[in-house]
N, C-alpha and C positions, 0 to 999 in steps of 0.2 A: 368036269372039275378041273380046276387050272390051277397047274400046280406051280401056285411062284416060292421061287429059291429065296430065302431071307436070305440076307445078307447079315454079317456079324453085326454092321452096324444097328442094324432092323432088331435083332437078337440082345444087342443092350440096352435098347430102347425101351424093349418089351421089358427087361428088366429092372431099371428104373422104377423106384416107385415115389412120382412125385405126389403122394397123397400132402396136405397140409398139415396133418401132424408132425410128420416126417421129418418135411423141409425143416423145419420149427425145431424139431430137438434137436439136428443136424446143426444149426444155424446156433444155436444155443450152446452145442458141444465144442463148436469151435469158435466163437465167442469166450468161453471159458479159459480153453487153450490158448489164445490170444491172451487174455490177461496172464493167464500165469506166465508165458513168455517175457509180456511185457517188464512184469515183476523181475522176473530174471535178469531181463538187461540191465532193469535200473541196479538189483544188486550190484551187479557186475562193474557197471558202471562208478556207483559209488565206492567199491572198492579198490578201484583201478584211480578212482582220485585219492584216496585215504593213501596209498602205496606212493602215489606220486609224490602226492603232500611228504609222506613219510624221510621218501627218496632228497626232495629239495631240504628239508629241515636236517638232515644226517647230512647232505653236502655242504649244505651254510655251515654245518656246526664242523663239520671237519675242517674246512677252509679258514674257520675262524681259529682252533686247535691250531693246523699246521702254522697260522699267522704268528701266534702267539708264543708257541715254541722256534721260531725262526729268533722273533725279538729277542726270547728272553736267551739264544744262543750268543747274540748279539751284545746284548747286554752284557755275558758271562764274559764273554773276550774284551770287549769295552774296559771293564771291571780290570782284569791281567791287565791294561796296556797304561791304562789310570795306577794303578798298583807302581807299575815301573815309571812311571813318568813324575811321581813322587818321588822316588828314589834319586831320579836325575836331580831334582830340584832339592834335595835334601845334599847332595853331592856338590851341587855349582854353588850352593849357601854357605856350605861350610870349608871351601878352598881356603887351604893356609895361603896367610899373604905373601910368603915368599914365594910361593909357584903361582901366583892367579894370575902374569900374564905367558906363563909356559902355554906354547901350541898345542900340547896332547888337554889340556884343562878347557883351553877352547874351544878344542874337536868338542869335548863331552859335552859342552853347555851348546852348540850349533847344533849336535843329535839331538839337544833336549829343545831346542828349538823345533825344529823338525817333527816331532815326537806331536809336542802341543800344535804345530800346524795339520799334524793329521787327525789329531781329536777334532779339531774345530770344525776340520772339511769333512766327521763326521756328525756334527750336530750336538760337539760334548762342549759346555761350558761349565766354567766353576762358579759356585752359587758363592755370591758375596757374603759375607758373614760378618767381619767384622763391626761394632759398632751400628748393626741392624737388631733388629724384636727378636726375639727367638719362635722359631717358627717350629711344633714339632714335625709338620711335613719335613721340613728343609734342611734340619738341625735334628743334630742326637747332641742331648744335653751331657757332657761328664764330667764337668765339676761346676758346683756354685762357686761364685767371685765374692766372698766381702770384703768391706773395706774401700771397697773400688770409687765411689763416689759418684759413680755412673746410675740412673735408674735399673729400674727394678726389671729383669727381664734383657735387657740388654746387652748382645756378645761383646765382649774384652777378652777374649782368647780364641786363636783358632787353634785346635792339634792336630787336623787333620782337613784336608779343605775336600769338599765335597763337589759333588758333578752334577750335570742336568745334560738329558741328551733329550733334546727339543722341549718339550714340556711334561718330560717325567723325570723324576729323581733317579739319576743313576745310584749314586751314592751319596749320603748324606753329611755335611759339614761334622766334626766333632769339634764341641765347644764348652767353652766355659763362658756361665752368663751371669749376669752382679743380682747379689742379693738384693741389692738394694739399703743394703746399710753404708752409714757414711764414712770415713775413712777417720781411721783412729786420729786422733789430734796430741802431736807430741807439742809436752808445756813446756 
């Protein structure tokens, strides 16, 4: 009798059991585990796009926020500098004639110069008013005109003149606009 030494590999071999059933639920069981992996990933996957998505729509919206709070910072100082550049012009309008050509009257009105030069090199213009439609974008309405002889709708007073920085209403004109009735007739 000849005794040959298995080898371990000989040793697993024997233990194999490649009957065809076998192979078959083997084949099956990890066929299964395949799909539910697969499934996994897709979760995972779709999840990791829903967070991304989540992630880019939270960035747009904040970028948009921080835009918006920048302008409307902008706006608010806009508004101060508009506030006092009224004032200037409220100032160089009403100079007593005996001082309108003293030097310290023309410093004020070359600041107020000045003043309106840096509105503009911001994008601030004043919205025409007088003798135009009344616009409620453009115009705050605060007092009817009658008597005026002017149509119906139409500015004949500014009280306060209003701004536009590019194509938004900084601040709005305040007017008074004709009733449209015709002007009293003295006999």
């Amino acid at each position: 009798m000849t005794h040959e030494k298995k080898t371990r590999a000989d040793e697993r071999i024997e233990a194999l059991d490649t009957s065809p059933t076998k192979l078959l639920a083997q084949i099956d069981a990890l066929t299964a585990e395949n799909a539910a992996l697969r499934e996994q990933v897709e979760e995972h996957l779709a999840g990791r796009q829903r967070a991304l998505a989540d992630y880019q729509n939270l960035r747009r919206r904040t970028e948009e926020e921080i835009a918006q709070a920048r302008l409307a910072a902008a706006d608010r100082l806009l508004l101060r500098i508009v506030d006092i550049a009224d004032d200037f012009d409220r100032s160089v309008d009403h100079v007593p004639a005996e001082i309108a050509g003293d030097p310290w009257v023309e410093g004020i009105a070359a600041i107020d110069r000045k003043l309106r030069a840096a509105l503009e090199s911001q994008g601030v213009a004043a919205i025409g008013a007088l003798g135009q439609r009344f616009d409620p974008v453009l115009h705050e309405a605060v007092a009817s005109v009658p008597g005026t002889g002017r149509p119906d709708g139409e500015i004949v007073a500014e009280m306060r003149r209003g701004y536009l920085v590019g194509d938004r209403v900084l601040r709005p004109s305040m007017v008074g606009v004709a009733d449209g009735s015709e002007a009293a007739r003295d006999a």
